[in-house]
PQR file with spaces between the fields and no chain letter, atoms N, CA, C, O and H, PARSE charges and radii, in Angstrom:
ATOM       1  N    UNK     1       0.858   -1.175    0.000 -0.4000 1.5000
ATOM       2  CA   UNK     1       0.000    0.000    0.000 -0.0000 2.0000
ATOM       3  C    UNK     1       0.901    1.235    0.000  0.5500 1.7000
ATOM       4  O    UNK     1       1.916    1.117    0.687 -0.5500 1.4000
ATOM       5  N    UNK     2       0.762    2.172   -0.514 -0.4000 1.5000
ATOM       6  CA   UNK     2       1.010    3.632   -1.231 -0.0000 2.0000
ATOM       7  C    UNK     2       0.995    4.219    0.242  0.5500 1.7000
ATOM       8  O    UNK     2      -0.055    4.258    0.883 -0.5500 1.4000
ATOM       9  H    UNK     2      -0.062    2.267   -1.073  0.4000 1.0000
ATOM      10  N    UNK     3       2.419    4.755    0.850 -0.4000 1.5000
ATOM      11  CA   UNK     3       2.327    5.957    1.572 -0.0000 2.0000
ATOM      12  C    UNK     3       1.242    6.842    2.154  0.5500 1.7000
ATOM      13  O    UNK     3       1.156    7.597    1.185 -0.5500 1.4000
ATOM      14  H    UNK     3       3.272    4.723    0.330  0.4000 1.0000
ATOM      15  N    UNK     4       0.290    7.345    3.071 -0.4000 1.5000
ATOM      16  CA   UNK     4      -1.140    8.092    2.737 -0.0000 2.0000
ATOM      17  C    UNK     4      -0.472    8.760    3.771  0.5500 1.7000
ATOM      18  O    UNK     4       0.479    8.491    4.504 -0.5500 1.4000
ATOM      19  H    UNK     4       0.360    6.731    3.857  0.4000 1.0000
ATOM      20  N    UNK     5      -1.401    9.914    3.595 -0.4000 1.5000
ATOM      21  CA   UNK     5      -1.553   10.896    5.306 -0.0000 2.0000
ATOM      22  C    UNK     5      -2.711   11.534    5.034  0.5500 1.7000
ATOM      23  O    UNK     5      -3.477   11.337    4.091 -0.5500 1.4000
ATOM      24  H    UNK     5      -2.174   10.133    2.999  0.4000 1.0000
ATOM      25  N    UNK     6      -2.827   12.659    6.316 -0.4000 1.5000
ATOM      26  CA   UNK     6      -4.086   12.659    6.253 -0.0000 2.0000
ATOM      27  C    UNK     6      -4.267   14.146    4.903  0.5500 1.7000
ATOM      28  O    UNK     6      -3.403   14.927    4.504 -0.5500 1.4000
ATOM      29  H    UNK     6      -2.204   12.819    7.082  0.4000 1.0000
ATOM      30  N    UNK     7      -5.401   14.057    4.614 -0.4000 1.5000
ATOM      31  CA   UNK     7      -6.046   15.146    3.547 -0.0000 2.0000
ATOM      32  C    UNK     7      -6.459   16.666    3.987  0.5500 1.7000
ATOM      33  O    UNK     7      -6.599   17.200    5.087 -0.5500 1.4000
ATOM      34  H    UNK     7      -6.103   13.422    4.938  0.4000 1.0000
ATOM      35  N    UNK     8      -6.559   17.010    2.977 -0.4000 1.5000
ATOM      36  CA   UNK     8      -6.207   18.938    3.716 -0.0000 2.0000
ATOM      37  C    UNK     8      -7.178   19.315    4.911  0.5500 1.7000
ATOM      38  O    UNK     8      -7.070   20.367    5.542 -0.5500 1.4000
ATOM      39  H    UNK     8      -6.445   16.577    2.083  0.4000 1.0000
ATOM      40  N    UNK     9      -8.090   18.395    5.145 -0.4000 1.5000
ATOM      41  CA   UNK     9      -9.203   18.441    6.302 -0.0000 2.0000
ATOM      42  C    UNK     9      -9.531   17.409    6.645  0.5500 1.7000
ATOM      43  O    UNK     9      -9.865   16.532    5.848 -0.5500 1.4000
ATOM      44  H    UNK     9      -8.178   17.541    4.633  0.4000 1.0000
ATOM      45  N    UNK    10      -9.514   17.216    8.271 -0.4000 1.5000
ATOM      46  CA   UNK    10      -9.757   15.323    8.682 -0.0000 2.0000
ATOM      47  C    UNK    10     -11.160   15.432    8.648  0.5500 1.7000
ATOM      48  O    UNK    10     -11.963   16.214    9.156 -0.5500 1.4000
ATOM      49  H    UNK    10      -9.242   17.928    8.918  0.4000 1.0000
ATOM      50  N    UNK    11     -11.265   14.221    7.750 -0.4000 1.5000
ATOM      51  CA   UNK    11     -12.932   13.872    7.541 -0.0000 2.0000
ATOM      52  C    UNK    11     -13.534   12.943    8.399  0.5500 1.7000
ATOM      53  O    UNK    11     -12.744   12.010    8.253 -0.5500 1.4000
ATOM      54  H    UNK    11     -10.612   13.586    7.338  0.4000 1.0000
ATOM      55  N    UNK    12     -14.172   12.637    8.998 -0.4000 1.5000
ATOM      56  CA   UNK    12     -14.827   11.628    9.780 -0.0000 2.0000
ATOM      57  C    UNK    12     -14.859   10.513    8.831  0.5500 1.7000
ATOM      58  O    UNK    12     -14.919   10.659    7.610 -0.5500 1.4000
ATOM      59  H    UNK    12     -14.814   13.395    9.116  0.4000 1.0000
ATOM      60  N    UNK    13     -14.805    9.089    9.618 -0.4000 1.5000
ATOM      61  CA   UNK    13     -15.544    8.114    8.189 -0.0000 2.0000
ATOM      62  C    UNK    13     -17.078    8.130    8.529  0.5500 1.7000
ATOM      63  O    UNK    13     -17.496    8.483    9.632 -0.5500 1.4000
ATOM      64  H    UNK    13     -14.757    8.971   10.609  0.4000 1.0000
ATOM      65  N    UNK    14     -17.695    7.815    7.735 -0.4000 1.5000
ATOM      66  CA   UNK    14     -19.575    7.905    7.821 -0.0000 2.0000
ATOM      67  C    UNK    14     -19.798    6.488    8.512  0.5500 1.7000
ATOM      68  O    UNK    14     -20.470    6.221    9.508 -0.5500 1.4000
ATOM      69  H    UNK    14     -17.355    7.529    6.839  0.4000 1.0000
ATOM      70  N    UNK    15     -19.178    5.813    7.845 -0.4000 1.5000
ATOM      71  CA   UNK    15     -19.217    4.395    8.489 -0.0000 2.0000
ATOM      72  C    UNK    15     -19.543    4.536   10.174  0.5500 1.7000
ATOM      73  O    UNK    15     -20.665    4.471   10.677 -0.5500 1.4000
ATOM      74  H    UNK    15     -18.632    6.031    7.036  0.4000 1.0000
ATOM      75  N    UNK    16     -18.223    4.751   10.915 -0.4000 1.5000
ATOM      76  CA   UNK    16     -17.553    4.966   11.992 -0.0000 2.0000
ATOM      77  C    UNK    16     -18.873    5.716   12.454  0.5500 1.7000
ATOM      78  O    UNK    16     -19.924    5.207   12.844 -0.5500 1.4000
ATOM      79  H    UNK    16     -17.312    4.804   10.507  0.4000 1.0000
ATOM      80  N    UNK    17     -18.633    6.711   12.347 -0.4000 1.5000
ATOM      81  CA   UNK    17     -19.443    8.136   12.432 -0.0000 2.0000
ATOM      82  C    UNK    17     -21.137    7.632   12.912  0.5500 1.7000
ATOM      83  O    UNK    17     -21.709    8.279   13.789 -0.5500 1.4000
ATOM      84  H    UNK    17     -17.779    7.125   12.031  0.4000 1.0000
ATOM      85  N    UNK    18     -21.843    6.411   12.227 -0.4000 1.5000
ATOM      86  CA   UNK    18     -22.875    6.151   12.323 -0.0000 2.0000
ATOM      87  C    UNK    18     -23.244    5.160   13.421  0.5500 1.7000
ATOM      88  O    UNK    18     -24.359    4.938   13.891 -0.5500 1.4000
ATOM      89  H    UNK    18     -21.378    5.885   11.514  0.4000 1.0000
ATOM      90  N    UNK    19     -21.748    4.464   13.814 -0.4000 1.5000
ATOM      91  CA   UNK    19     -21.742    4.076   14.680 -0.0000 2.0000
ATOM      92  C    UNK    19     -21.444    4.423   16.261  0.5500 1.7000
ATOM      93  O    UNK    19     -21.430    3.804   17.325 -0.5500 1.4000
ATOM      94  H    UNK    19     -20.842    4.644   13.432  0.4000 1.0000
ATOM      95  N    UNK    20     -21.209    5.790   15.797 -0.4000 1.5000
ATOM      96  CA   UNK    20     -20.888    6.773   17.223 -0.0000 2.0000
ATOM      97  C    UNK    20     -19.280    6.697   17.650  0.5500 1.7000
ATOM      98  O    UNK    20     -18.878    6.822   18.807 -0.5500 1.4000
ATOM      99  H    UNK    20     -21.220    6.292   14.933  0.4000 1.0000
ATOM     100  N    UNK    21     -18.328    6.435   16.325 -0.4000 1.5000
ATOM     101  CA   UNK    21     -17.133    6.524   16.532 -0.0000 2.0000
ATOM     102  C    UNK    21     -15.999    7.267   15.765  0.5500 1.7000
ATOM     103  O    UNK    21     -15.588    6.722   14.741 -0.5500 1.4000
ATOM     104  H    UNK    21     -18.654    6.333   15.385  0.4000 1.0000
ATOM     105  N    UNK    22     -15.543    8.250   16.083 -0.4000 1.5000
ATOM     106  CA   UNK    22     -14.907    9.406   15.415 -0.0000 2.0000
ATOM     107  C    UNK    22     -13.577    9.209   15.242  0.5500 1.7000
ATOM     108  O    UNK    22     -12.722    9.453   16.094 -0.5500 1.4000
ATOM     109  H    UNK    22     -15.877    8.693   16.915  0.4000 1.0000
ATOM     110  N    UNK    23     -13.380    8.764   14.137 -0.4000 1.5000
ATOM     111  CA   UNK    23     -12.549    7.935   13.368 -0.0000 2.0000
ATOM     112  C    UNK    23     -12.047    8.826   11.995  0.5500 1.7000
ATOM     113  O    UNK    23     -12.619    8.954   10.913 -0.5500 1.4000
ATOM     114  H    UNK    23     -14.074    8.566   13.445  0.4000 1.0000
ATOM     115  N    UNK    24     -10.722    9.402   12.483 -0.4000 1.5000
ATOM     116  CA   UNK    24     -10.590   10.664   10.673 -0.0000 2.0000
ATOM     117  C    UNK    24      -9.871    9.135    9.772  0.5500 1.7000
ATOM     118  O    UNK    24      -9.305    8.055    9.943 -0.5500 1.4000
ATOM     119  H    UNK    24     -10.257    9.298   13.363  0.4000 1.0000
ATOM     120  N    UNK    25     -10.379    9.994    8.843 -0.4000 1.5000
ATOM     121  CA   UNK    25     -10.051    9.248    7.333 -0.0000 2.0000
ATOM     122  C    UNK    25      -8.379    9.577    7.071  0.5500 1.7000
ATOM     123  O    UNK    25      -7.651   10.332    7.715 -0.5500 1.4000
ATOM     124  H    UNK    25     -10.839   10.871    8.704  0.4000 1.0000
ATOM     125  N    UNK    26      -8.090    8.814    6.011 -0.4000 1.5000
ATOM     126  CA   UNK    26      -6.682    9.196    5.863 -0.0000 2.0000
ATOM     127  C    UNK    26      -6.709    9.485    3.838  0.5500 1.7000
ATOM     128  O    UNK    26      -7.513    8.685    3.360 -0.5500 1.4000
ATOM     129  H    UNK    26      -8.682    8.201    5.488  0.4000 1.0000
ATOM     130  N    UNK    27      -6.300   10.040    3.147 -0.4000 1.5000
ATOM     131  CA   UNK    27      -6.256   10.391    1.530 -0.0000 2.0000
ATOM     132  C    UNK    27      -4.914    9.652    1.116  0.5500 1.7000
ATOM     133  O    UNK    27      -3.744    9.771    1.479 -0.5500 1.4000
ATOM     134  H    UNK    27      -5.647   10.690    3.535  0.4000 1.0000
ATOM     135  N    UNK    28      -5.604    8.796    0.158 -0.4000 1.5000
ATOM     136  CA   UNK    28      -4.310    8.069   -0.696 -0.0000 2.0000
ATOM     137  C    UNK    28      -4.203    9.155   -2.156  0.5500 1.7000
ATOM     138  O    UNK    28      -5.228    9.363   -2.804 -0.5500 1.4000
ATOM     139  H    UNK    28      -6.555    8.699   -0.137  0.4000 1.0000
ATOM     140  N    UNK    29      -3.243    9.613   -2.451 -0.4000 1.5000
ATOM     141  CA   UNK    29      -3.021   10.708   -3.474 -0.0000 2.0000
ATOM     142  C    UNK    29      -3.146    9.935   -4.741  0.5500 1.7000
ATOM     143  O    UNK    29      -3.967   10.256   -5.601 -0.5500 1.4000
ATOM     144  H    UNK    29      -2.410    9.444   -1.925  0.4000 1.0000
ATOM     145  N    UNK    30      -2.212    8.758   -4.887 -0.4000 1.5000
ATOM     146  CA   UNK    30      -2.612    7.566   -6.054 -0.0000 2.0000
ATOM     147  C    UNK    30      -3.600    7.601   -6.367  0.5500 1.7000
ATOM     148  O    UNK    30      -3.691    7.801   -7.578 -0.5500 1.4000
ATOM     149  H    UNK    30      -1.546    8.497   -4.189  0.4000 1.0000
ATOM     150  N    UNK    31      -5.121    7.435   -5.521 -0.4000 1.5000
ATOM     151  CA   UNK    31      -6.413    7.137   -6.236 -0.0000 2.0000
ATOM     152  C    UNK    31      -6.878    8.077   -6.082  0.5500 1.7000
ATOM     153  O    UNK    31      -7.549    8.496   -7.025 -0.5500 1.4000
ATOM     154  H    UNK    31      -5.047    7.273   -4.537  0.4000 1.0000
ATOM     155  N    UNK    32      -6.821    8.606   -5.302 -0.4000 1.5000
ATOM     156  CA   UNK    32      -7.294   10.107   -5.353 -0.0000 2.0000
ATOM     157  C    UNK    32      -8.735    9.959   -3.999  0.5500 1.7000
ATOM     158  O    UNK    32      -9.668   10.749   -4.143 -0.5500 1.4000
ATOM     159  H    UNK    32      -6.275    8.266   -4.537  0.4000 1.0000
ATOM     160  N    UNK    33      -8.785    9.189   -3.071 -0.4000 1.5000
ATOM     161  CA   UNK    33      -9.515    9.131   -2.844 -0.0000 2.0000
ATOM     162  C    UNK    33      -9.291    8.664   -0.983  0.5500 1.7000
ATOM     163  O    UNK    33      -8.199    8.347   -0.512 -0.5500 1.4000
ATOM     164  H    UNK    33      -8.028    8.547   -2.954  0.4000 1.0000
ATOM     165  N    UNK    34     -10.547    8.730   -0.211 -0.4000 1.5000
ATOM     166  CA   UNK    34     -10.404    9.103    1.551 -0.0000 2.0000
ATOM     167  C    UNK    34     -10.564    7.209    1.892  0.5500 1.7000
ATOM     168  O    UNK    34     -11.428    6.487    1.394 -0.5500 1.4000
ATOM     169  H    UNK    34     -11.434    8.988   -0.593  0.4000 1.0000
ATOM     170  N    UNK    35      -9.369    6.730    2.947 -0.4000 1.5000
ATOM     171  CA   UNK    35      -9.840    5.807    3.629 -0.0000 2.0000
ATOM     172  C    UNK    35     -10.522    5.723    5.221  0.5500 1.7000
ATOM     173  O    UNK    35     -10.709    6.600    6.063 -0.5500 1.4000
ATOM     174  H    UNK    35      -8.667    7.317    3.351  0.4000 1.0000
ATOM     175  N    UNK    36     -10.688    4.835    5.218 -0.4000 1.5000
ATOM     176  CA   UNK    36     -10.711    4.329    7.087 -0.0000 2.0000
ATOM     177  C    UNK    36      -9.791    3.418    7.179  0.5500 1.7000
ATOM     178  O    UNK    36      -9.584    2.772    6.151 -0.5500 1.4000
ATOM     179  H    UNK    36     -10.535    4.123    4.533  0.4000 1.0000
ATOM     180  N    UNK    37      -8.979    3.092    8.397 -0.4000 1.5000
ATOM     181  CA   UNK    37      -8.000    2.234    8.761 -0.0000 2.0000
ATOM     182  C    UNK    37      -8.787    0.986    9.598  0.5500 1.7000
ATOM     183  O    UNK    37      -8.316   -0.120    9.862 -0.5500 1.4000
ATOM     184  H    UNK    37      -9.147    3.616    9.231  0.4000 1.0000
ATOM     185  N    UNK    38     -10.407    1.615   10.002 -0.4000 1.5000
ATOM     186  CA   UNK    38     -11.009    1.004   11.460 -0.0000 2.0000
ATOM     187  C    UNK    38     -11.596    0.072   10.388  0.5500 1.7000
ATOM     188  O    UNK    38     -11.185   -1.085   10.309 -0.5500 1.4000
ATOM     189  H    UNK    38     -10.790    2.513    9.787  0.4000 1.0000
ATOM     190  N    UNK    39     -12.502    0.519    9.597 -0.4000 1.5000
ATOM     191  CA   UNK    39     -14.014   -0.010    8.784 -0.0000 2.0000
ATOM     192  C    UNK    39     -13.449   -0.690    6.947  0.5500 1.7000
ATOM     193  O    UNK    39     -13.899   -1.542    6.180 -0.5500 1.4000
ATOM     194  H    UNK    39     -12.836    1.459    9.661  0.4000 1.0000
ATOM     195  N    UNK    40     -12.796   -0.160    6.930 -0.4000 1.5000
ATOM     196  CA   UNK    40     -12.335   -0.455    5.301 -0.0000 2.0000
ATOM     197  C    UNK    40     -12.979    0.387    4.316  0.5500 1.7000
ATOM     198  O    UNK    40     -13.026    0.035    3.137 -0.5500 1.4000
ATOM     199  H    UNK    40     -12.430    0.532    7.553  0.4000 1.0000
ATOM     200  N    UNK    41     -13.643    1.838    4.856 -0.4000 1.5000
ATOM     201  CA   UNK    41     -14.726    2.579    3.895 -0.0000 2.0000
ATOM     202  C    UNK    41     -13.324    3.204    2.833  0.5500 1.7000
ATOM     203  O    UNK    41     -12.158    3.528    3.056 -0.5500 1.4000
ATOM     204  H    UNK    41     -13.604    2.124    5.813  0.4000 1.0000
ATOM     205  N    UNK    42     -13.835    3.168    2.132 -0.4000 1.5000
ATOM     206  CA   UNK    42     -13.430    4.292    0.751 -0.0000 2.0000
ATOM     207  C    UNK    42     -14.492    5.293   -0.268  0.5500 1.7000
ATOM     208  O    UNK    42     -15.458    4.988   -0.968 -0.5500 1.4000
ATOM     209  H    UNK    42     -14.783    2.904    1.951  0.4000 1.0000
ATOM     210  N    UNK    43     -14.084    6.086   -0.097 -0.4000 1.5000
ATOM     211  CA   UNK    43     -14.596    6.821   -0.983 -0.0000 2.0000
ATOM     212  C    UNK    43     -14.155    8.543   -1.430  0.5500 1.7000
ATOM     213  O    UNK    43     -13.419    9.188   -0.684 -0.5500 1.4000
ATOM     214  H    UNK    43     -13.299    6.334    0.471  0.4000 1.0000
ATOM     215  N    UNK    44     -14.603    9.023   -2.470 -0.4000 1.5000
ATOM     216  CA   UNK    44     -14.314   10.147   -3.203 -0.0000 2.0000
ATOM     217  C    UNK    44     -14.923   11.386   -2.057  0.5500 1.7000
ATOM     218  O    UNK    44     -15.802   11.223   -1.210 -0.5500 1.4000
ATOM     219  H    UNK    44     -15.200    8.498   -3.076  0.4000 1.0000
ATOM     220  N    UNK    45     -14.132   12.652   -2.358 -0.4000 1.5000
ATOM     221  CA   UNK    45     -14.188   13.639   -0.977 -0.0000 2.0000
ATOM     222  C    UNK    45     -15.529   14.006   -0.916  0.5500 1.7000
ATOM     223  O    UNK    45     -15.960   14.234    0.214 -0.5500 1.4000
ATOM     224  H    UNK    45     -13.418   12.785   -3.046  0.4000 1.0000
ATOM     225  N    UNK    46     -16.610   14.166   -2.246 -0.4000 1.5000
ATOM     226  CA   UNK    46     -17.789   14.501   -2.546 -0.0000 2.0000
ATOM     227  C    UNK    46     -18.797   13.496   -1.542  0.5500 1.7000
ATOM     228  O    UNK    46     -19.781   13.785   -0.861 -0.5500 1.4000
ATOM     229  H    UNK    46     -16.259   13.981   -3.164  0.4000 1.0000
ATOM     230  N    UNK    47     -18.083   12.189   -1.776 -0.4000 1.5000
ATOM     231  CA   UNK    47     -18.697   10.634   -1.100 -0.0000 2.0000
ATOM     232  C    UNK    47     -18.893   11.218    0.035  0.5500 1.7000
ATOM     233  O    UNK    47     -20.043   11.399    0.436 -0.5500 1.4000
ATOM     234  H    UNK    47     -17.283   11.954   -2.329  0.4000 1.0000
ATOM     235  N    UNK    48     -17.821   11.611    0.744 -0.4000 1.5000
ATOM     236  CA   UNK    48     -17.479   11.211    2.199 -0.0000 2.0000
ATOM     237  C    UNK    48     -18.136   12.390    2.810  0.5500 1.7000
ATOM     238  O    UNK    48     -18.677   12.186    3.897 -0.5500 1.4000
ATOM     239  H    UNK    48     -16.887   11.465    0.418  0.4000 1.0000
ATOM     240  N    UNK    49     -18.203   13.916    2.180 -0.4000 1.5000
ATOM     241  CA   UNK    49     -18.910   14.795    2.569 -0.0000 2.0000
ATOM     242  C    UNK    49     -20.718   14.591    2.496  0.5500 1.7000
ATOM     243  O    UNK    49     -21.573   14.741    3.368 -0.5500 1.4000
ATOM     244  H    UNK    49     -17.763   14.081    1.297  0.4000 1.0000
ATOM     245  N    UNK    50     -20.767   14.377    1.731 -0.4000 1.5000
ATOM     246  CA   UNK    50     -22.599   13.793    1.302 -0.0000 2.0000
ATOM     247  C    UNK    50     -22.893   12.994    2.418  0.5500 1.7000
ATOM     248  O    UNK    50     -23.940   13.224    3.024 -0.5500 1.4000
ATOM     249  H    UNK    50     -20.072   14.255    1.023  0.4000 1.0000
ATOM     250  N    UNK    51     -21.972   11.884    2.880 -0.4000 1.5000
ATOM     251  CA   UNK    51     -22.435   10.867    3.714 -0.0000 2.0000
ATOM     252  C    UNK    51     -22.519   11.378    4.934  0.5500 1.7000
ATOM     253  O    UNK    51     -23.404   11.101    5.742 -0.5500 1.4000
ATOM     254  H    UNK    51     -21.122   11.697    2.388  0.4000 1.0000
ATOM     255  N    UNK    52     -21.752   12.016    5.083 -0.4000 1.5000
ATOM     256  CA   UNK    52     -21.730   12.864    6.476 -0.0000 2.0000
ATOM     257  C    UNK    52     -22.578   13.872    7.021  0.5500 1.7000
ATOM     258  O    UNK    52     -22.880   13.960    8.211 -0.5500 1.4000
ATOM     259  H    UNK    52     -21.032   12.241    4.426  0.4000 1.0000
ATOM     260  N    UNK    53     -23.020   14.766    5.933 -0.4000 1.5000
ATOM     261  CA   UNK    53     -24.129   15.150    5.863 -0.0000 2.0000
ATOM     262  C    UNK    53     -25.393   14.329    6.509  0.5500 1.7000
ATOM     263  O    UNK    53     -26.168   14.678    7.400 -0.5500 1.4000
ATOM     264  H    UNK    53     -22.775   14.694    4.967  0.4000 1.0000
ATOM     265  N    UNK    54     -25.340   13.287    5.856 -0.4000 1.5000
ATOM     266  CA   UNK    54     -26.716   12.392    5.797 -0.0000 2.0000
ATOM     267  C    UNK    54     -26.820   12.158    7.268  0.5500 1.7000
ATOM     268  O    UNK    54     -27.881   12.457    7.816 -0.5500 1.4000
ATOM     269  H    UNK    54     -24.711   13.003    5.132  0.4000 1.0000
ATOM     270  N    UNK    55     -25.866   11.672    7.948 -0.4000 1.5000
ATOM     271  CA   UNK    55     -25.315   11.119    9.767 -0.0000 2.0000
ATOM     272  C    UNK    55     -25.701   12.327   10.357  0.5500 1.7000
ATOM     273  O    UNK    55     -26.563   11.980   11.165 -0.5500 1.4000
ATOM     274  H    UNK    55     -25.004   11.430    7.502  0.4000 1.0000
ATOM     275  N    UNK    56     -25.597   13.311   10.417 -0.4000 1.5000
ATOM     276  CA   UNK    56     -25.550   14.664   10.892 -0.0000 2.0000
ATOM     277  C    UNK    56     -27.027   15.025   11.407  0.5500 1.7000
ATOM     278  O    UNK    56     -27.128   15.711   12.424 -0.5500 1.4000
ATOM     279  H    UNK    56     -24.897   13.593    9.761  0.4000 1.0000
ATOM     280  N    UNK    57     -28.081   14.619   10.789 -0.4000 1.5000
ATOM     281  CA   UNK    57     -28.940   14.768   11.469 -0.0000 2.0000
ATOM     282  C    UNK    57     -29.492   14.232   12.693  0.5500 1.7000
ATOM     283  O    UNK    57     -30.432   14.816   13.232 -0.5500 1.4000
ATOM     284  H    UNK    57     -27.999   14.062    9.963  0.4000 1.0000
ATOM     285  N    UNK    58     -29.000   13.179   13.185 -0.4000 1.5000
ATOM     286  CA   UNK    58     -28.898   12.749   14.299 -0.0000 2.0000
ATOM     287  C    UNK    58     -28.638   14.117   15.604  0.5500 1.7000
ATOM     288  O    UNK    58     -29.291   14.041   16.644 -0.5500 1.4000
ATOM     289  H    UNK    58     -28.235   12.705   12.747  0.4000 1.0000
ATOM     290  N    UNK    59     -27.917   14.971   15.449 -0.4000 1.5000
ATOM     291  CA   UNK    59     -27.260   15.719   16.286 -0.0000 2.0000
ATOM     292  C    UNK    59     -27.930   17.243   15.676  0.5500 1.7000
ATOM     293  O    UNK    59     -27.404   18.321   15.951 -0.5500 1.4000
ATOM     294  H    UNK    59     -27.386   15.033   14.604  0.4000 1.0000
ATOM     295  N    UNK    60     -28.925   17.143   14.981 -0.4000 1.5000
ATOM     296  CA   UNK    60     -29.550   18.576   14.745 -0.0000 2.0000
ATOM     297  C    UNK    60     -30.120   19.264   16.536  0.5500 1.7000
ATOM     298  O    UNK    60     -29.815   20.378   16.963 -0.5500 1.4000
ATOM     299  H    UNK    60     -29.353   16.268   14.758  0.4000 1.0000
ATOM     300  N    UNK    61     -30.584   18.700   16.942 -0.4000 1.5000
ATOM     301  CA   UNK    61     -31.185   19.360   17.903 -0.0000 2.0000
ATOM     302  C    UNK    61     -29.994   19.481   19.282  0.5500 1.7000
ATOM     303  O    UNK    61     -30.217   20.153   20.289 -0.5500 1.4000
ATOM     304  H    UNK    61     -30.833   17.796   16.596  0.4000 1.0000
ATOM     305  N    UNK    62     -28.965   18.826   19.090 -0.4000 1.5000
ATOM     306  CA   UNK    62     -28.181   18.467   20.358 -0.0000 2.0000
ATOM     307  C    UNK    62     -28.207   19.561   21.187  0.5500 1.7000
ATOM     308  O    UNK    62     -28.505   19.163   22.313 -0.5500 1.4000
ATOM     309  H    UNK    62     -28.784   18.280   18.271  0.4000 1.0000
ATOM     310  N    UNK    63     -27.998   21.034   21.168 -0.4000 1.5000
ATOM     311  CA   UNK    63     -27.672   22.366   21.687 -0.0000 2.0000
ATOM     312  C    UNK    63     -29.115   23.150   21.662  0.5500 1.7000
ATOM     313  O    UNK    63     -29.301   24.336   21.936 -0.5500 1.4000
ATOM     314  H    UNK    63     -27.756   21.358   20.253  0.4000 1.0000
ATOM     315  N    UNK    64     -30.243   22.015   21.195 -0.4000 1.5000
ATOM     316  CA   UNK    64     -31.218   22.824   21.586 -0.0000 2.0000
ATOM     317  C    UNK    64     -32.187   22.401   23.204  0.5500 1.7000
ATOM     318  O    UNK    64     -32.596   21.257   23.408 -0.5500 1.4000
ATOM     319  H    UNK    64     -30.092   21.052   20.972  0.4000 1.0000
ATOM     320  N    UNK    65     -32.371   23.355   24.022 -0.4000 1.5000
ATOM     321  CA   UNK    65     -33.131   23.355   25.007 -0.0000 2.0000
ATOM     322  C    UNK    65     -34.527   22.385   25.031  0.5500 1.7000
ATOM     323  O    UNK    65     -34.327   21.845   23.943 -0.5500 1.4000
ATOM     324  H    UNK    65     -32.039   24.284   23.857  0.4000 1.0000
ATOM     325  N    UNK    66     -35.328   22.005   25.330 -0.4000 1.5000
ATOM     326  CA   UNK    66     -36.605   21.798   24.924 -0.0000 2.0000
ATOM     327  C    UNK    66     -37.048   21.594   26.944  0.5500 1.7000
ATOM     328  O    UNK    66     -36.577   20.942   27.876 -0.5500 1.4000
ATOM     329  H    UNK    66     -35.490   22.444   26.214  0.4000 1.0000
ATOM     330  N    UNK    67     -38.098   22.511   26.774 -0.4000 1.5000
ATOM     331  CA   UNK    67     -38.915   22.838   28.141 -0.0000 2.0000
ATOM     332  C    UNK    67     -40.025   22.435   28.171  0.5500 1.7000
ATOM     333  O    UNK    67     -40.502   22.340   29.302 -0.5500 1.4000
ATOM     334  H    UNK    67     -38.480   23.041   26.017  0.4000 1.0000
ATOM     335  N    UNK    68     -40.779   22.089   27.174 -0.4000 1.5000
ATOM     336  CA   UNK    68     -42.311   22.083   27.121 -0.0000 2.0000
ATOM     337  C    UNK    68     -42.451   20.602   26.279  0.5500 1.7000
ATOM     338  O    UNK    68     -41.990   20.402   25.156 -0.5500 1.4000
ATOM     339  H    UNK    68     -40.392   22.167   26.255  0.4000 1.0000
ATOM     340  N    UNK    69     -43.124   19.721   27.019 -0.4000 1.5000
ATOM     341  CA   UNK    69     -43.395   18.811   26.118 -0.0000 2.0000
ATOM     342  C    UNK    69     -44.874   18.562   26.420  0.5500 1.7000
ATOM     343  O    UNK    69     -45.424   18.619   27.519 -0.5500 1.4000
ATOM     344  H    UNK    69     -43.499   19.883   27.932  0.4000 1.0000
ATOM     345  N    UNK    70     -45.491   18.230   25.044 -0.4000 1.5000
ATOM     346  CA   UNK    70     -46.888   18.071   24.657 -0.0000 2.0000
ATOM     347  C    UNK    70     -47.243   16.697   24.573  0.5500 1.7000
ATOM     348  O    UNK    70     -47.402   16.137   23.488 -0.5500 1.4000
ATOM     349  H    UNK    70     -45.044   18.184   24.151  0.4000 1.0000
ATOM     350  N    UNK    71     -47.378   16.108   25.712 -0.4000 1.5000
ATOM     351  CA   UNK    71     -47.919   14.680   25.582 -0.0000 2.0000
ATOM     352  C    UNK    71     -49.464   13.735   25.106  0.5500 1.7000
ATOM     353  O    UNK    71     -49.787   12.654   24.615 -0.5500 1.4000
ATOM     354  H    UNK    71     -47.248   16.563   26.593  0.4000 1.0000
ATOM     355  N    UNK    72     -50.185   15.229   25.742 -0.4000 1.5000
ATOM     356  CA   UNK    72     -51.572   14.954   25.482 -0.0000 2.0000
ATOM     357  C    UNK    72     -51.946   14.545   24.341  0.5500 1.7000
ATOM     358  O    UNK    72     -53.136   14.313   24.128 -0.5500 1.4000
ATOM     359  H    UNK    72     -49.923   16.107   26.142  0.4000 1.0000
């Protein structure tokens, strides 16, 4: 395997990430493209941002308050 380090911004893997484990990716320059060392994910920077996105909603509300709940 080809030398890697990490890419101009540590990306989470989505994989990892979905499993509640924060795990940066590492960029092989050869393929042009982001690994995981934990999961075996690969994918293109577009991939790995989209996917992450998608995980992210999990944690939309995290910093929000909620006082009032409507059970009735």
């Amino acid at each position: 395997m080809a030398q890697a380090g990490k890419g101009k911004l540590n990306y989470r893997c989505p994989s990892c990430f979905m499993r509640d484990l924060d795990i940066d990716m590492f960029f092989d320059k050869d393929k042009g493209e982001y690994y995981c060392l934990r999961c075996q994910y690969t994918g293109t920077e577009e991939d790995v941002l989209a996917k992450n996105e998608m995980v992210r909603f999990r944690y939309r509300a995290m910093m929000k308050r909620f006082e009032k709940f409507d059970f009735d």
